[in-house]
Structure formats: C-alpha cells, structure tokens
PAZAPA-4460 file (N, C-alpha, C; in steps of 0.05 Angstrom, whole numbers, plus 32768, in hexadecimal, padded with zeros to 4 digits):
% residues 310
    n_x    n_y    n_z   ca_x   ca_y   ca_z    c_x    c_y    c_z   seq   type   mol
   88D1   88D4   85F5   88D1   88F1   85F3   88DF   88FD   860B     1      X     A
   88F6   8915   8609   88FA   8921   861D   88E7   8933   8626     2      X     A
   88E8   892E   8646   88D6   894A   8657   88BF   8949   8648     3      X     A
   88A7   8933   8645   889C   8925   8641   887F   8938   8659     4      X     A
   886A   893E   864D   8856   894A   8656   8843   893D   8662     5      X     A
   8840   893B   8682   8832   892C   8696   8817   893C   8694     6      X     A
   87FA   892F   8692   87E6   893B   86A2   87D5   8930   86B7     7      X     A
   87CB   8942   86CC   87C3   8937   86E2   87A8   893F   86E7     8      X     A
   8794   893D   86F0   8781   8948   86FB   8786   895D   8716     9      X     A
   8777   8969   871C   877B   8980   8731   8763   8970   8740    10      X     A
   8770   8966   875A   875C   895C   876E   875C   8965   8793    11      X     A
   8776   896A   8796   877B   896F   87AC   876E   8991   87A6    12      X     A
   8763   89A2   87CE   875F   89B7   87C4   8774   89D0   87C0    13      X     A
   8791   89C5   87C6   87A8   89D2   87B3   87A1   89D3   87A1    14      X     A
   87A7   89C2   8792   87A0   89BD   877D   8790   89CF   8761    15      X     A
   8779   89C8   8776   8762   89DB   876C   8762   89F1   876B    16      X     A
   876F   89FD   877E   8777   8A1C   877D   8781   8A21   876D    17      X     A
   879A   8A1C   8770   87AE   8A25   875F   879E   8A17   873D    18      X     A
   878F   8A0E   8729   8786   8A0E   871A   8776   8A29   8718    19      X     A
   8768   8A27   872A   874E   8A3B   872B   875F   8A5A   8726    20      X     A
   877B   8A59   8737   8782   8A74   872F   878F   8A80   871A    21      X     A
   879B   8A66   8715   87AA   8A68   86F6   8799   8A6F   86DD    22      X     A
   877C   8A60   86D9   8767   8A61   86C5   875B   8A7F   86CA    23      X     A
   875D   8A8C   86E5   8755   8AAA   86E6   8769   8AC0   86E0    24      X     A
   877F   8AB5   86DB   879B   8ACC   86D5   8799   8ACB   86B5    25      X     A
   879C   8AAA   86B4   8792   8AA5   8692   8784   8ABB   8686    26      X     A
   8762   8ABD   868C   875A   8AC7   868B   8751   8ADF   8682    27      X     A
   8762   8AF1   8696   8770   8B06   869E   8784   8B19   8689    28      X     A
   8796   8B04   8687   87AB   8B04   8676   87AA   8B06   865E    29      X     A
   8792   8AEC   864D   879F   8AEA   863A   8783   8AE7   8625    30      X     A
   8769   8AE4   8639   8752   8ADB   8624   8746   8AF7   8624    31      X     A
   8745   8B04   863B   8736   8B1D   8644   874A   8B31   864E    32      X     A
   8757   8B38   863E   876F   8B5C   8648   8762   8B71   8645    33      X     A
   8752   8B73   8636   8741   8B8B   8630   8730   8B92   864A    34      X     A
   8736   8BA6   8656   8717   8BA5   8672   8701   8BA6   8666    35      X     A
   8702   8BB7   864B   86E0   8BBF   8647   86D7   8BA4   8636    36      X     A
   86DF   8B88   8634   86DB   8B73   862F   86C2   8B72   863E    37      X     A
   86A6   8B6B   8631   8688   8B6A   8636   8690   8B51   8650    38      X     A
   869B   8B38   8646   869A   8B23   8651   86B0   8B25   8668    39      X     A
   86C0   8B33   866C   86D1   8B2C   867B   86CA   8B2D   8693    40      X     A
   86BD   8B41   8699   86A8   8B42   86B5   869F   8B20   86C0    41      X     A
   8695   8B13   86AF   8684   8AFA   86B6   869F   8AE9   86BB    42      X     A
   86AF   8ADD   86B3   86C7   8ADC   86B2   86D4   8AD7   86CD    43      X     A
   86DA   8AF4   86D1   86F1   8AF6   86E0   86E7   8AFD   86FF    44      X     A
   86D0   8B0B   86FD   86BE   8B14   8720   86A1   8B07   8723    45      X     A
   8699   8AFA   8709   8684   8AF0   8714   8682   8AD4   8720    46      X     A
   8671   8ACF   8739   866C   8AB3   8742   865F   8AA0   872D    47      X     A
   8653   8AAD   871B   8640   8A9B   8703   865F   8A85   86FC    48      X     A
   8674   8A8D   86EE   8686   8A81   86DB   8692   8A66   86EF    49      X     A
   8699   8A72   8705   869E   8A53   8714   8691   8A51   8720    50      X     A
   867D   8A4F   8726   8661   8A3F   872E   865A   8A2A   8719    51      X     A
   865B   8A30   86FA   8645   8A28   86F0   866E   8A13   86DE    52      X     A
   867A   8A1C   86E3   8699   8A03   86DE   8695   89EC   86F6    53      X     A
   868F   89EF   8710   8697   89E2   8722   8676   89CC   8720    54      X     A
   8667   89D9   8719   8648   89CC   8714   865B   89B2   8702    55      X     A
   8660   89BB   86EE   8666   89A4   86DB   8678   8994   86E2    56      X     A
   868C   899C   86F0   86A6   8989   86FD   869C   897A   870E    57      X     A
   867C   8981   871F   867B   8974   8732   8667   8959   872B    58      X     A
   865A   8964   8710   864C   8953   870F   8654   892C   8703    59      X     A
   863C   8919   870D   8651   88FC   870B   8653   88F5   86E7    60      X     A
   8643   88FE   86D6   8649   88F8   86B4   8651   890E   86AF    61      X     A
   8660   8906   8693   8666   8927   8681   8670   8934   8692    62      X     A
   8688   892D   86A7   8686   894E   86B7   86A5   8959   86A3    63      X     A
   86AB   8972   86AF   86CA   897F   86AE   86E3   896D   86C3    64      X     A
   86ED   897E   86B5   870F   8971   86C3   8723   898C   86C2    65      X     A
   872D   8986   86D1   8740   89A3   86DE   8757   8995   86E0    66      X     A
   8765   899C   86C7   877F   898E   86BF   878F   89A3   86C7    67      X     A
   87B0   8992   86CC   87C5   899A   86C3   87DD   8995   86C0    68      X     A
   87E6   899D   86AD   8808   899D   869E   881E   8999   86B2    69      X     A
   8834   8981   86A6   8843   8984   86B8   8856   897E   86A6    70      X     A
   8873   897C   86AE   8884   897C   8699   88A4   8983   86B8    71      X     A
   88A4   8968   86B3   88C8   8964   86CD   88BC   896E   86E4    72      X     A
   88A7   8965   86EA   8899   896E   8706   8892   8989   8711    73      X     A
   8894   899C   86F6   888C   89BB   86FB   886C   89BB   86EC    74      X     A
   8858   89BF   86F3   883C   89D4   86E7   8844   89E6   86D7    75      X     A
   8834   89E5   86BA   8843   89F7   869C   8827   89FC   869C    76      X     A
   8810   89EE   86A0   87FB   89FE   868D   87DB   89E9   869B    77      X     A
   87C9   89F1   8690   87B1   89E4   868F   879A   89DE   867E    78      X     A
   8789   89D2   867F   8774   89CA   8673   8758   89CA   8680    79      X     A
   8745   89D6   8676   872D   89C3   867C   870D   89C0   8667    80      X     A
   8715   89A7   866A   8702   8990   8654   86E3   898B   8664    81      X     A
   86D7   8982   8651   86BD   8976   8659   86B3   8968   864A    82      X     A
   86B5   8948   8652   86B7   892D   864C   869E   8923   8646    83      X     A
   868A   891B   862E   8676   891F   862E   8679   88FB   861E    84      X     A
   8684   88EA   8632   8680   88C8   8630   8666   88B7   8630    85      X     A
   864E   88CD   863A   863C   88BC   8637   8622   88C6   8620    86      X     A
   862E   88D2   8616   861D   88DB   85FA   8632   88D3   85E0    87      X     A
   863A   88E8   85D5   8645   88DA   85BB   8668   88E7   85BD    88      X     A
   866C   88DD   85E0   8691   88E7   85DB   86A3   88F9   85D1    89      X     A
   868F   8916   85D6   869F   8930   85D0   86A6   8930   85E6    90      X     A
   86C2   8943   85E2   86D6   8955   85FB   86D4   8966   85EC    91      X     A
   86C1   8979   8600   86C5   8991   85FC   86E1   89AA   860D    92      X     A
   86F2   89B6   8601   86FF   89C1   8612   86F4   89E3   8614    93      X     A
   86FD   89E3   862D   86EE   89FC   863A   8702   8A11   8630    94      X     A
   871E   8A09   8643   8736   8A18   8643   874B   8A08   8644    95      X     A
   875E   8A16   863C   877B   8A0B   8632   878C   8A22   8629    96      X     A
   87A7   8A21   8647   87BD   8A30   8643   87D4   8A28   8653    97      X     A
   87E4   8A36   864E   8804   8A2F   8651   8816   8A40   865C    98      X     A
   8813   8A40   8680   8822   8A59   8687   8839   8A61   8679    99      X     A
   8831   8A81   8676   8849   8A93   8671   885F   8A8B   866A   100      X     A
   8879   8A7F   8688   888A   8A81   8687   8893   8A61   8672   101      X     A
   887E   8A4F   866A   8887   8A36   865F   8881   8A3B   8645   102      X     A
   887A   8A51   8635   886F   8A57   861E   8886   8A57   8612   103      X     A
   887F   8A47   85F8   8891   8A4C   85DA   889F   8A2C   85DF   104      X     A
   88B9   8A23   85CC   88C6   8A0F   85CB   88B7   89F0   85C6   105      X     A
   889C   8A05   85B4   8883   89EA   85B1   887C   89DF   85C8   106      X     A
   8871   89E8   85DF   886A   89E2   85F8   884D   89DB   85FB   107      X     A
   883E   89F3   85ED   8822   89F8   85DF   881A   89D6   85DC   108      X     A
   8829   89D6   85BD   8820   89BB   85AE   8826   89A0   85BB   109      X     A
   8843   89A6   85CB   883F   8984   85E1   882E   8986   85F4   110      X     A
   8826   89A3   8602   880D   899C   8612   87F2   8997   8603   111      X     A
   87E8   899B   85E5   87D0   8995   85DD   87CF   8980   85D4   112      X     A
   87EC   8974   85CB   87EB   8955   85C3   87E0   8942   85DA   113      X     A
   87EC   8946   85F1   87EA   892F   8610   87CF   8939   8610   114      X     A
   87C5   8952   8611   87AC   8953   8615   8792   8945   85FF   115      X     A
   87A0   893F   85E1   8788   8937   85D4   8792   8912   85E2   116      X     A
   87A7   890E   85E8   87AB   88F5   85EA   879D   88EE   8603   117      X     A
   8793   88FE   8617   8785   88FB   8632   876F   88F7   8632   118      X     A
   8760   890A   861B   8747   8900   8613   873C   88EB   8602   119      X     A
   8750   88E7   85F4   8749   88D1   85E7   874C   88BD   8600   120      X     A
   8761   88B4   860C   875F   88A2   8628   874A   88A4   862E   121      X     A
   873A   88AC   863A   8728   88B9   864E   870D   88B7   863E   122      X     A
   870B   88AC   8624   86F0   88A0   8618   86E2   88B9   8602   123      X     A
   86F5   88CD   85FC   86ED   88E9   85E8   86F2   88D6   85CE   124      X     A
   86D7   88E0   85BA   86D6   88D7   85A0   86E9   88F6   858E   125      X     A
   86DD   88FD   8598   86EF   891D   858A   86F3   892A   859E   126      X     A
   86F3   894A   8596   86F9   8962   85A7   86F2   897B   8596   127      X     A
   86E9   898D   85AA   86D8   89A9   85A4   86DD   89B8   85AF   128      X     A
   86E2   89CF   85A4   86EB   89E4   85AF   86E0   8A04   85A2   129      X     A
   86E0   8A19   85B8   86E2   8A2E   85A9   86F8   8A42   85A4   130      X     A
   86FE   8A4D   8597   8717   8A65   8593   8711   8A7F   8591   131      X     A
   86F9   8A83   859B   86EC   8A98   8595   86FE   8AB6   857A   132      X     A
   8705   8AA9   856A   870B   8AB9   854D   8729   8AC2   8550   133      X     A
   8737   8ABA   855C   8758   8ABB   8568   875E   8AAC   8550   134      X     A
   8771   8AB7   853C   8776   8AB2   8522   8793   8A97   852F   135      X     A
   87A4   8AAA   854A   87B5   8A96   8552   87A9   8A78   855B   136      X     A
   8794   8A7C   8569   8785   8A5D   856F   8788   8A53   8560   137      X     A
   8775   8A59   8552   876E   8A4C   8537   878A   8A40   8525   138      X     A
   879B   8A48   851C   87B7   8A42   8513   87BC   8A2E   852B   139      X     A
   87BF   8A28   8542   87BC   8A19   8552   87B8   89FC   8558   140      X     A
   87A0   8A05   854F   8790   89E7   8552   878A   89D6   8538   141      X     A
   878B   89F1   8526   878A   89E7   850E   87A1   89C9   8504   142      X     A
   87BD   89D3   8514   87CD   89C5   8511   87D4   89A6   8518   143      X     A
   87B1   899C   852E   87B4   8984   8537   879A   897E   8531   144      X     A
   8796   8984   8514   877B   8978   8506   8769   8983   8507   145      X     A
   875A   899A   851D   8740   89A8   851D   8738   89B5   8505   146      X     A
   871D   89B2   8502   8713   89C6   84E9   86FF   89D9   84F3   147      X     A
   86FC   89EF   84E5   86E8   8A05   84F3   86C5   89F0   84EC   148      X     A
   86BE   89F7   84FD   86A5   89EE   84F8   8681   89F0   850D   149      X     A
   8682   8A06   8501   8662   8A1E   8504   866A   8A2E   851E   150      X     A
   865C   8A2D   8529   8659   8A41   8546   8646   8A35   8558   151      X     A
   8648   8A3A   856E   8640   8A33   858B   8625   8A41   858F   152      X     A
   8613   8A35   85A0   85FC   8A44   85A3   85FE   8A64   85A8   153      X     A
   861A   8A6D   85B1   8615   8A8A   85BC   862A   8A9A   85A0   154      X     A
   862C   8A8B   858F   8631   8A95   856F   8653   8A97   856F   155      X     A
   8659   8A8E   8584   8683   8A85   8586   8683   8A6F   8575   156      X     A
   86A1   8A7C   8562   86A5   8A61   8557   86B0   8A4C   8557   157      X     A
   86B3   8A38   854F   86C0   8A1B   8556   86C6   8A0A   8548   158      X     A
   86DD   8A01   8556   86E9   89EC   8540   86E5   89CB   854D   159      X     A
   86E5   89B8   8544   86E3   89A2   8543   86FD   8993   8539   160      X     A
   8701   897E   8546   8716   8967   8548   870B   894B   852D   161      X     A
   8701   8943   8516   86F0   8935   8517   86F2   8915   8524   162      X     A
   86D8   8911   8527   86DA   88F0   8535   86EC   88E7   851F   163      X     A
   86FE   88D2   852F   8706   88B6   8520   86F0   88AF   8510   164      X     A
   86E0   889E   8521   86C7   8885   8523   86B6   8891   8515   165      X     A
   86A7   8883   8509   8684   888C   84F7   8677   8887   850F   166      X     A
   865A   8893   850C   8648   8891   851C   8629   888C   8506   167      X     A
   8615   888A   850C   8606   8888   84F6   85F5   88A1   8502   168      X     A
   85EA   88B0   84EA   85DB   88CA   84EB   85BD   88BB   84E5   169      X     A
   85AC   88CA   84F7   8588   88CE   84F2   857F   88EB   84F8   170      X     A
   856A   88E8   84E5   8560   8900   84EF   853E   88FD   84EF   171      X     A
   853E   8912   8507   8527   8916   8518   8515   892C   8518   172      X     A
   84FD   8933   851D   84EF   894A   8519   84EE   8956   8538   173      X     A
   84FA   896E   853A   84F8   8983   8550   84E2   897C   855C   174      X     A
   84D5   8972   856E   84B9   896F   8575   84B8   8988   8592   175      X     A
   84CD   898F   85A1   84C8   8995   85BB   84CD   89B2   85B8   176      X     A
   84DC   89C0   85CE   84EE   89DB   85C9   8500   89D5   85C5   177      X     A
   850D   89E9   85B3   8526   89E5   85AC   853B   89E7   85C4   178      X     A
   8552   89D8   85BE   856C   89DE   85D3   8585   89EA   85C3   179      X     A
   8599   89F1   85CF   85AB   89FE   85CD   85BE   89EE   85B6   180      X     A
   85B7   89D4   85AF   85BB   89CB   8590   85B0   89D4   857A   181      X     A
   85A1   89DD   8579   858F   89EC   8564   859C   8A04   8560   182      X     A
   8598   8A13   8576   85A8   8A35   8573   85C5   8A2E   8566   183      X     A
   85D3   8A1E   8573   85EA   8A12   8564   85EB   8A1C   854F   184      X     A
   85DC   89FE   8539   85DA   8A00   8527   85D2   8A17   8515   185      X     A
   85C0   8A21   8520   85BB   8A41   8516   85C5   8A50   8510   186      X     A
   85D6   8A58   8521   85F3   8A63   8525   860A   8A65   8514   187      X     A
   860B   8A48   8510   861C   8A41   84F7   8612   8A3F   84E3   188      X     A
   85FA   8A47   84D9   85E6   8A46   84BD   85EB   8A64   84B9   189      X     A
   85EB   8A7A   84CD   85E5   8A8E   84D1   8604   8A94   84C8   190      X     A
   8610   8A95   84D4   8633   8A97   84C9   863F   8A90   84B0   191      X     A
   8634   8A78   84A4   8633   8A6E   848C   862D   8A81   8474   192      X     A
   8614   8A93   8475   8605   8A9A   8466   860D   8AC1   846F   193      X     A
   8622   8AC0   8481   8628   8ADF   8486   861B   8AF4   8491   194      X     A
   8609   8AE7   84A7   85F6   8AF4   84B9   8608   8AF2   84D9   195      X     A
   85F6   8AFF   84E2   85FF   8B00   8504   85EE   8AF0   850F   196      X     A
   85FB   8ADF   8524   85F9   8AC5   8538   85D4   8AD6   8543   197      X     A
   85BF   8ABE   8550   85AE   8AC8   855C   85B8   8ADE   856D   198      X     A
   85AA   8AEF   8570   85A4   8AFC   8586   8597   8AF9   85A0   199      X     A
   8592   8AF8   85B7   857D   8AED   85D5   8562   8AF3   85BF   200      X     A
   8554   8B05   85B9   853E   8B0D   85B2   8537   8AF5   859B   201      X     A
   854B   8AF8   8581   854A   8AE3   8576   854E   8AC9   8574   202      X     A
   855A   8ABF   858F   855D   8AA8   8594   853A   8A98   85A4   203      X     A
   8533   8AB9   85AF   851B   8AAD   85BD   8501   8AAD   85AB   204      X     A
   8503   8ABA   859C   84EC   8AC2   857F   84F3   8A9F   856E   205      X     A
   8505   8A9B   8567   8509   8A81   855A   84FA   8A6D   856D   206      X     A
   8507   8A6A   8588   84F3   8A52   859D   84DA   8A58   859E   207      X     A
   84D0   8A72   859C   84B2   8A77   859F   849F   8A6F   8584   208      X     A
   84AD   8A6D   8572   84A8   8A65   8555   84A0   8A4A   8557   209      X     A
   84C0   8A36   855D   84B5   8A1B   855A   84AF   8A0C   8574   210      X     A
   84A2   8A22   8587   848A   8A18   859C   846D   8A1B   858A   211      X     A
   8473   8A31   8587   8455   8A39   856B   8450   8A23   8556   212      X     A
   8461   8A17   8552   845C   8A06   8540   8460   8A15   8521   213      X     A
   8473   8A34   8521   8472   8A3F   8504   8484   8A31   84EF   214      X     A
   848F   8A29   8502   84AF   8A28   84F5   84B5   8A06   84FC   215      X     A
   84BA   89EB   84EF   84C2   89D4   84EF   84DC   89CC   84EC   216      X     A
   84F3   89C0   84FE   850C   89B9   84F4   8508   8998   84F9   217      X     A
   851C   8991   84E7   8527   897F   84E4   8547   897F   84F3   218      X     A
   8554   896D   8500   8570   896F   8509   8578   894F   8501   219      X     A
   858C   8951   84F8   859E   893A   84F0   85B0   8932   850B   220      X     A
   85AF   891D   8516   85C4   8916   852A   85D4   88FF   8522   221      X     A
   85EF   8900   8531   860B   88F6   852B   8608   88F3   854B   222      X     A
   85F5   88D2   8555   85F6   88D2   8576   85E0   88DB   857E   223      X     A
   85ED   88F5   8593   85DE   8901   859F   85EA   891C   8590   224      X     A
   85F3   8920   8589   85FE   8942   8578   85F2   8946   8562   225      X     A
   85E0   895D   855C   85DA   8967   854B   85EC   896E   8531   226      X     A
   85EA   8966   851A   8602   897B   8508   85F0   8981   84EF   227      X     A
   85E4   8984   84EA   85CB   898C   84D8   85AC   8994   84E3   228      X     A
   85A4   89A1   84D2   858A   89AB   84D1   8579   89B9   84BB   229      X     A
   856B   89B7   84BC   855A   89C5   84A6   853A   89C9   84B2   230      X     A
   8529   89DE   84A3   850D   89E8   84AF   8505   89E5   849A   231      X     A
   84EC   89E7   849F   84CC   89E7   8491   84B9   89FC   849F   232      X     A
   84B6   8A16   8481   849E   8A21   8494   8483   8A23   8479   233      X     A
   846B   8A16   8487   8459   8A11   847B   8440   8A2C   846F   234      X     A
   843B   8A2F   845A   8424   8A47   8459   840E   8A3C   8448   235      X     A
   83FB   8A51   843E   83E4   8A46   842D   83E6   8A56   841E   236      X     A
   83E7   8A48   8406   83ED   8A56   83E5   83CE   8A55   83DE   237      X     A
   83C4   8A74   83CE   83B1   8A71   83C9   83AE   8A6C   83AC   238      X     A
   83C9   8A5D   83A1   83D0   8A59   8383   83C0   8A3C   837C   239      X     A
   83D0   8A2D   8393   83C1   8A0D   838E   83A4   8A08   83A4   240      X     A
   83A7   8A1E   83B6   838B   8A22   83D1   839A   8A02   83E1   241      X     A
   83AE   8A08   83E9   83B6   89E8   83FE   83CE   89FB   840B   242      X     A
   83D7   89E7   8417   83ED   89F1   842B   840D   89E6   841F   243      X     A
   841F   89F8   8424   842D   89F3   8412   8448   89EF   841E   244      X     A
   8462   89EF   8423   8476   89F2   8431   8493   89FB   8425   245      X     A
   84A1   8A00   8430   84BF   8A1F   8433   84CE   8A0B   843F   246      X     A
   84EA   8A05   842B   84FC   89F8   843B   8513   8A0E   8446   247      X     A
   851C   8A11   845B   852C   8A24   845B   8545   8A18   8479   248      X     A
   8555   8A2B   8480   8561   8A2D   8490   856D   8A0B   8493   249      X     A
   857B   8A08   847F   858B   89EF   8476   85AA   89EE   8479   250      X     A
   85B3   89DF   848E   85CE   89DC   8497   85E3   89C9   84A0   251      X     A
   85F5   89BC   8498   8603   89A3   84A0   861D   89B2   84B4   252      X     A
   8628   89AD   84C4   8644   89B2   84C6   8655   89AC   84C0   253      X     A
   8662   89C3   84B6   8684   89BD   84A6   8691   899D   84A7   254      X     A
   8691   8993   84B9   86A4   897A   84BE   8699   8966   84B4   255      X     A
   8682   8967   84BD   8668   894E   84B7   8659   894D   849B   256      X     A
   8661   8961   848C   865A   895B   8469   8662   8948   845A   257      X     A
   865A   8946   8448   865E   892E   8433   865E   8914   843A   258      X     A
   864B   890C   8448   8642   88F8   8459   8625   88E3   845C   259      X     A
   861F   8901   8441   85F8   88FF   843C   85E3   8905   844E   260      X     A
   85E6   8916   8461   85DF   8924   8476   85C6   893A   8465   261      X     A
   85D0   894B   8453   85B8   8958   8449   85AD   894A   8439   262      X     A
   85B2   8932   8430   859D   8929   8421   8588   8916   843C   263      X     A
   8591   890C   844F   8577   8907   8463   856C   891E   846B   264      X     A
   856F   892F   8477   8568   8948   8481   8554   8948   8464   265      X     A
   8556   8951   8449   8544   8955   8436   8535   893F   842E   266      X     A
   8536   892C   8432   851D   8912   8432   850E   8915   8448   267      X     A
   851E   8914   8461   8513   891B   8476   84F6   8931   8470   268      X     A
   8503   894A   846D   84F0   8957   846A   84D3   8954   845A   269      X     A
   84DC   894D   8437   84C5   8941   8429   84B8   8932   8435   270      X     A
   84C5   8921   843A   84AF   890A   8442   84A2   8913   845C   271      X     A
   84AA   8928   8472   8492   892E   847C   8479   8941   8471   272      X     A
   8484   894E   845E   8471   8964   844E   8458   8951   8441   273      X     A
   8469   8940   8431   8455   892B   842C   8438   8928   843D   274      X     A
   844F   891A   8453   843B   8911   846C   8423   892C   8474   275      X     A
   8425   8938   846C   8413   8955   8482   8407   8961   8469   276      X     A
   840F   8951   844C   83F9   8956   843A   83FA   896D   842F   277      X     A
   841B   8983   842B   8423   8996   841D   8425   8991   83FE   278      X     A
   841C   89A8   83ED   841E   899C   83D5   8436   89A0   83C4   279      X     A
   8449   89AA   83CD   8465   89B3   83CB   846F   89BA   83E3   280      X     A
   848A   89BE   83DC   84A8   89CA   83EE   84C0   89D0   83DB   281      X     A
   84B6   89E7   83E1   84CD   89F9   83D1   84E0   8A05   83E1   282      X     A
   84F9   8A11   83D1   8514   8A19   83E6   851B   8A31   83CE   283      X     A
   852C   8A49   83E4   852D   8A5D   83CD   8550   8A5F   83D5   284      X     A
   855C   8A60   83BF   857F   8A5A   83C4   8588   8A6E   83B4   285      X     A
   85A2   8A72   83B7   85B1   8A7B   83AC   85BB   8A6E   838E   286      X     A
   85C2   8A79   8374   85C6   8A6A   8364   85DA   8A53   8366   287      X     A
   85EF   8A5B   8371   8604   8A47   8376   8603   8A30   8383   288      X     A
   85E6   8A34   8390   85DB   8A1D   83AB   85CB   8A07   8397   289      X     A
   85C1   8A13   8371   85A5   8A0D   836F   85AF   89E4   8368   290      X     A
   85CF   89EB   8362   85D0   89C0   8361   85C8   89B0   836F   291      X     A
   85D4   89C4   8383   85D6   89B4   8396   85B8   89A7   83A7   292      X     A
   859F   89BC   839F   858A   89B4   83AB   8580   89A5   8399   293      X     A
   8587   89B0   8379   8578   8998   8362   8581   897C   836B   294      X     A
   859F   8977   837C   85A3   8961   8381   8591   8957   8392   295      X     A
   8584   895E   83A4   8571   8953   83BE   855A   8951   83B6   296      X     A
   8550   8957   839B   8534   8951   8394   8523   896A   8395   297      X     A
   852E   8984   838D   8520   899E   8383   852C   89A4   8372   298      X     A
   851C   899A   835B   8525   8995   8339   850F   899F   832E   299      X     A
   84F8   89B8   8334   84E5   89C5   832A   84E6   89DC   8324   300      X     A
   84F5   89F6   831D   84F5   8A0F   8315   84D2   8A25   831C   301      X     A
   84D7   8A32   8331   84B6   8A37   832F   84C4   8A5C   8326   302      X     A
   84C7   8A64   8317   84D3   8A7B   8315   84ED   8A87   8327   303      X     A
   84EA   8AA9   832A   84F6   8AB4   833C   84F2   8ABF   8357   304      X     A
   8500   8ABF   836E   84EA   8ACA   8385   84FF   8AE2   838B   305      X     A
   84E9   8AF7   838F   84EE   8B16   8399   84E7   8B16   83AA   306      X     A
   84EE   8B28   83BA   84E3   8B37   83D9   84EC   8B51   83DB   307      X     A
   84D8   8B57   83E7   84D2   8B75   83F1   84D9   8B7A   8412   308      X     A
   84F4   8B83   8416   84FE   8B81   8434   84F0   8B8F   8441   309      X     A
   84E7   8B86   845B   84D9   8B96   8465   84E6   8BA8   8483   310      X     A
***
C-alpha cells in the first residue's frame, strides 16, 4: 500500500502533550461546538476528564493507550482505546479523530482500519464504541462491520464490532448490588421499548430495590460481559393464597441474539421460581411478543391485563 498508515504509542512527554492537546481542540472543535453543551464544561475545563483518562492509562491491566497516526512521518490523527485482555478482550474506544488538515481522500477509513488491525495485535476480541447519535459516525463505522447495539450505563448509544470467536454464555442470579452492567442493560431494554435511559434518581431507586430484595435479575454472560437480563418480582395472590411471580424487564443485545440466550435467561428464571416455591410466573407482552414467549414455555392464556396509571 502507498503512504501506508503507521501507529505509535505516545510515550515520551512530547509526546504526550501534543496528544493531550490535540484530543482538547478535538474536542473543542468537533464533539462539543455548542458552548451551552451540558457536557462540554467536564470536557474541556474540568480536572475530573483527565484525571480519571490518565487513572486508566496508568493503570498495569486494561489500561488506555494514547495513540497516534502517522502517515510519511507527519501526525494526521489519534486514538484512544482501552484494552480489556484480561477479562473477555473488549477494546473499548474512547476517541478517534483525524486532524483537520488530513481529512477526506479516505484517510478516516485507513486510519480506522490500522487501528482495528492494532487491536486486534494487541489481544482485542472485538471493539466498542460510542457515537453518541451522529448519524455521520454511525455511517462510519457501520462500514467496517459495527452494529448498533443498546446503550451504555449513562443511556449513550453503541455500536459493537462482533467477536470472531464464540465464547460460552451462563447465567447467574444478581446476588450483590448491582454494577454499571446492569444499568447497561437497562438502558438498552429501556431504548428498545421507547422510554428514556435511567435517570440518577432512577438509577438509584432500581439499586435500592435489588438491595431490598424487591426486584430479582438474572444476567446472561458472554465471559465476563453481560448481554442479557431479565427480572422477577414476586407478590402474594390472594387467588391461589401463595406467592406468585412477574417476569419482566427481559433483554438480549442486538448482536448477541439468536444464540439461545433468552431461552437460558427463561429456564433460568423458572427454575428458580420453582426453587422458592412460586406457584406461577407470568409475563405481560405485547401481542407481537406473545410467540415468542409461548416459545420459552408461557403457553397458558390467564385473560387480559389492564392498568390504571397512576
């Protein structure tokens, strides 16, 4: 290939600068132009944003990398990833751009090619990213295989690279507080179904729930990555006088479907209902949903359910 796209790490503290100032013009420029941008503040003047980048670069697993582009011995652009080799080999990318003056002439796409080719070197099973709703990203990335798939704990959306390699999925019962996998998934259940991402209030009312013990999930893992979930919330029917259970808040991610993922997640669940001596578990769907649950083993019709919003 001519003029063939070099990448390097940023190690010297040249180096480092000149990254550090480029990713703040970036910034500047091109993610955040708007002043009255909520976020841009955190961004561009606060100590939080590179404090809590340089935390991760500095640390010895999983850290970041402070790449950059080279191309006939000139700097065009940068990257930065976070290499997650000792769990289940996501690269996540933070940021990714292409100074100004090297833009266009497919520059973009030879720097994101060397870059998926760096991570793959460097021990990445896939790659993750967000585009936060930039229709251009998205056309972007789309173009080197990513698919959209749910939203991020803080309700940004994302696309995914998928793995090559299989991994084998289990799933587990929530036993502790929830982490920022859960909200995840939430997120993207919540987006799915045409609602708005948690809110702080609601993010902390959900953890206060399944500290309470109201609310039961189930999570499906691929590794150490969550990509499914589903809940159980239990009441006492004074129909049969026993305790009875509510399947609800049921979700695979986009990429990771058709894989049989909801059907463990729904054995999963029975068979703990079983266990705790519920005399049913029922789920209330949408018609279009109702095959798909007759497929998983809710093949009982108990009428219609109404509600009275409150």
């Amino acid at each position: 290939m001519k003029h063939p796209i070099q990448i390097r790490e940023a190690v010297s503290e040249e180096e480092i600068r000149f990254f550090w100032n480029e990713l703040h013009a970036f910034h500047a420029r091109d993610i955040f132009p708007d002043p009255q941008d909520e976020d841009r503040d955190y961004f561009l003047n606060s100590p939080e944003y590179p404090a809590a980048i340089q935390k991760l670069h500095d640390r010895p697993a999983d850290r970041a990398y402070y790449l950059l582009f080279s191309r006939d011995g000139q700097d065009i652009g940068f990257a930065l990833p976070v290499l997650y080799t000792s769990q289940d080999g996501k690269c996540f990318l933070l940021e990714f751009g292409v100074f100004p003056p090297y833009r266009g002439g497919q520059t973009g796409k030879a720097c994101a090619q060397a870059f998926l080719s760096w991570a793959a070197d460097n021990g990445a099973c896939y790659t993750e990213l967000n585009y936060g709703n930039d229709e251009r990203r998205l056309r972007f990335w789309q173009a080197f295989g990513f698919r959209p798939n749910g939203r991020d704990e803080w309700g940004e959306p994302l696309l995914l690279l998928p793995p090559a390699q299989p991994l084998p999925v289990t799933v587990e019962r929530l036993s502790g507080p929830p982490d920022w996998q859960l909200l995840k998934l939430e997120n993207g259940y919540l987006a799915e179904i045409g609602e708005e991402p948690l809110s702080k209030e609601g993010a902390k009312r959900l953890k206060q729930a399944v500290c309470d013990q109201k609310i039961t999930f189930f999570l499906a893992k691929r590794g150490t990555r969550a990509v499914g979930m589903c809940s159980i919330v239990s009441a006492f029917s004074t129909f049969c006088c026993c305790e009875t259970a509510v399947f609800e808040d049921f979700y695979v991610e986009p990429v990771f479907r058709g894989a049989g993922i909801a059907r463990l997640l729904a054995d999963a669940a029975c068979q703990w209902c079983r266990e705790q001596g519920f005399s049913s578990l029922t789920v209330c769907c949408a018609p279009c949903d109702e095959a798909m649950y007759q497929s998983l083993g809710f093949q009982t019709r108990l009428g219609s359910t109404w509600a009275c919003l409150l």
